[in-house]
C-alpha positions in Angstrom: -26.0 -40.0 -4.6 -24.3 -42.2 -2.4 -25.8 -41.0 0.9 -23.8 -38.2 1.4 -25.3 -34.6 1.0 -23.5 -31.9 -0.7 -23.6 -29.8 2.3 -21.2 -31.8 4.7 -18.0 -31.0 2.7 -17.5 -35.1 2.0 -18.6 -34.9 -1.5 -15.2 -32.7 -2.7 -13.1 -35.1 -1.1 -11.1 -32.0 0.4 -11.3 -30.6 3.5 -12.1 -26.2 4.0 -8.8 -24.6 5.9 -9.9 -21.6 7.5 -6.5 -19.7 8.3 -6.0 -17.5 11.4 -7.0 -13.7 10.5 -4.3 -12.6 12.3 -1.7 -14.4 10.4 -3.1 -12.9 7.7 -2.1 -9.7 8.8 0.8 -7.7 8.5 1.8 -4.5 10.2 3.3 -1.1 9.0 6.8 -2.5 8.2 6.0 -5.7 7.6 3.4 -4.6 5.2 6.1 -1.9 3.5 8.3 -5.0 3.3 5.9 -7.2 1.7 5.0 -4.6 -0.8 9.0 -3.6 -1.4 8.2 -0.2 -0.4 10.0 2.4 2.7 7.4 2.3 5.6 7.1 5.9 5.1 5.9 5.9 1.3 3.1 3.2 2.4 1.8 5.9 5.5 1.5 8.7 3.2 0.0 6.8 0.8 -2.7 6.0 3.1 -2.8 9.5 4.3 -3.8 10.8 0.8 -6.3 8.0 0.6 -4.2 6.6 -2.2 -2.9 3.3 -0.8 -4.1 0.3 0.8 -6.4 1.1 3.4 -5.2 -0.5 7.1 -8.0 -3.5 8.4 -7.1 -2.7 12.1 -5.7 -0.3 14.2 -3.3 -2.2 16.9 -2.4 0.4 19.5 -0.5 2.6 17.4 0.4 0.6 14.7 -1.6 -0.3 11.8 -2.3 -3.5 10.2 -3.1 -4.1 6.9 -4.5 -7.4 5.4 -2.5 -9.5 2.9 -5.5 -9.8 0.7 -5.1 -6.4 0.6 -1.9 -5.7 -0.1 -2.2 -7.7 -3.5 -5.3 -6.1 -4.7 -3.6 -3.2 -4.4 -0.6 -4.3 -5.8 -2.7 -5.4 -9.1 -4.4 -2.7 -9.0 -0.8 -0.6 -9.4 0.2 -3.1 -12.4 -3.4 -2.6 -14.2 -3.0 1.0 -13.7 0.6 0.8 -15.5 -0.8 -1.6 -17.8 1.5 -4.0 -17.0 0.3 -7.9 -17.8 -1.0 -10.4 -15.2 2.3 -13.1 -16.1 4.7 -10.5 -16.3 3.0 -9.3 -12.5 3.0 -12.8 -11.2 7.0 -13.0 -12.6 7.9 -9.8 -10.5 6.2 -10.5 -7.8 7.7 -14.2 -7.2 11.0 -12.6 -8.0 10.4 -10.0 -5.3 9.3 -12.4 -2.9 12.3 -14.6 -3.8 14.5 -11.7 -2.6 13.0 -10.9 0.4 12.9 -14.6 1.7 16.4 -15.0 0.9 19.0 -14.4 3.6 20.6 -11.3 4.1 18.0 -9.4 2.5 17.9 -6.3 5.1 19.2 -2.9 4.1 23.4 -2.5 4.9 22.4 0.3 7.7 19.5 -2.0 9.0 16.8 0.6 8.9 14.7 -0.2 5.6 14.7 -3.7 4.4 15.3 -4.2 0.2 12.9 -1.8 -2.1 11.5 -3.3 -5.7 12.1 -0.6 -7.6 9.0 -1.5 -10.0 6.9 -1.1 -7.2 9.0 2.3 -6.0 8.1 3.5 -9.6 4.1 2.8 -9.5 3.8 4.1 -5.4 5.2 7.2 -7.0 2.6 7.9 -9.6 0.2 7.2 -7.0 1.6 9.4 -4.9 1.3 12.4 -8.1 -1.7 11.2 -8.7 -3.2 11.9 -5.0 -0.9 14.2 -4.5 -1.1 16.6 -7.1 -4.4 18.1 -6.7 -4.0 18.3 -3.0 -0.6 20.8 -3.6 -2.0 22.5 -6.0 -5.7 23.1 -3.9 -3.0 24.4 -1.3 -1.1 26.6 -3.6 -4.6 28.1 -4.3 -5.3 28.7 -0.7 -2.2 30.3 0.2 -2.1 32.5 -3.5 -5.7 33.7 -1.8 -4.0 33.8 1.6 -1.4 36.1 -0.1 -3.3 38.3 -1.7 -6.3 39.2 0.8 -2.9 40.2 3.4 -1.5 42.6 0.9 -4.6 44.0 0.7 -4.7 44.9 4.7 -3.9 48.0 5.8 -2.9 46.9 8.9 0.3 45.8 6.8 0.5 48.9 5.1 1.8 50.4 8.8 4.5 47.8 9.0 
């Protein structure tokens, strides 16, 4: 060794960046944006438990870490079994698009949507979804039948 322990960084020759963790964080639109997804889809997805889960809560609005945003993103891609080069193709295209000027949405509202990523938030959204509707189906089909079983109805 040349005098220099392996603990002080000098042995690498490159320096460890530590960026801001706020920078590193999005919030609710911003995070939609990023994922090429309507704000809306991305709250009910974490409603059902289904989406990425939000690091912090900043007043009323969440915020939800870019790390991730892309594990969840290849987690959506494994789940359609889609490969890690063609991932990395459609998501620099994507990103392409949303840097590039005049990406917003014509009535302003909703930036651009990927419509890959609009296909796979829906199957996640069945997926969570579907047993929740039909555990309320099954609720209200009880619901239904114990009240046409009252007599207090029968008076009606």
């Amino acid at each position: 060794m040349n005098g220099r322990s392996p603990l002080d960084g000098a042995s690498d020759g490159a320096a460890t960046v530590h960026p801001f963790p706020l920078r590193r964080m999005l919030p609710l639109r911003e995070a939609a944006a990023y994922l090429g997804v309507p704000a809306r889809r991305l709250r009910v997805l974490g409603l059902l438990g289904a989406g990425p889960r939000p690091a912090v809560r900043h007043g009323r609005d969440l915020m939800y870490r870019v790390e991730d945003l892309d594990r969840f993103v290849g987690l959506l891609y494994s789940r359609a079994r889609i490969s890690q080069g063609e991932q990395a193709r459609q998501r620099q295209d994507w990103r392409a698009r949303i840097a590039a000027p005049g990406a917003a949405a014509p009535d302003g509202r909703q930036g651009p949507v990927d419509p890959c990523m609009q296909m796979l938030t829906l199957d996640a959204l069945v997926s969570a979804g579907g047993p929740l509707a039909l555990k309320t189906l099954f609720v209200s089909g009880l619901g239904l039948i114990f009240l046409s079983h009252t007599p207090l109805l029968w008076r009606l």
